[in-house]
C-alpha positions, -999 to 999 in steps of 0.1 A, spaced: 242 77 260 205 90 266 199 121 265 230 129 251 222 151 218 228 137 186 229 149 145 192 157 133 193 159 94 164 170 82 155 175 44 129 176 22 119 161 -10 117 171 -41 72 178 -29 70 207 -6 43 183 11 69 157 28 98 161 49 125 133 54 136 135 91 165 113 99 188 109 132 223 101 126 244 81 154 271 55 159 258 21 172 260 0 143 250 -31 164 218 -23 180 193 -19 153 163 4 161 130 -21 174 101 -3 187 90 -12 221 69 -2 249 85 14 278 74 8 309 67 43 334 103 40 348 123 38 314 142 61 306 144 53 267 116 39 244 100 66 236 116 75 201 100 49 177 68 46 188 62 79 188 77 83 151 59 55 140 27 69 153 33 103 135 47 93 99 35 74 68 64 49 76 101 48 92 130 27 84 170 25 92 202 21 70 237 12 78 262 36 73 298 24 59 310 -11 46 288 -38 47 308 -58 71 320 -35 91 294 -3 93 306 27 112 271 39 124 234 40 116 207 62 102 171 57 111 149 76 87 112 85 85 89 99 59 65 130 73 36 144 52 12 168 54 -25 160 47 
């Protein structure tokens, strides 16, 4: 559910220059496509913005391959 708050891991790597955000949740069917949302969307607004603001972005699938439980979507932040 939007707005709904959801598990924000963040970590870093072994460079204090990057820092691996990554958003947890449990909708193993709908894998994350950006898209451009219209004034009166309510959702949309995640991706592009992360793909706007980091080196590059990606998603995993979390549990068995044929029957995952949830999904992670990942991105890479650095400094410059």
């Amino acid at each position: 559910m939007h707005g709904v708050p959801r598990p924000v891991k963040p970590w870093t790597a072994p460079r204090a220059d990057r820092v691996y955000p990554a958003v947890v949740d449990r909708a193993p069917n709908r894998l994350p496509t950006p898209r451009t949302p219209t004034g009166q969307d309510d959702s949309g607004r995640g991706l592009p913005l992360i793909d706007d603001l980091t080196g590059r972005w990606g998603h995993d699938l979390l549990g068995p391959g044929t029957a995952p439980r949830g999904r992670r979507v990942r991105a890479l932040l650095e400094s410059k």
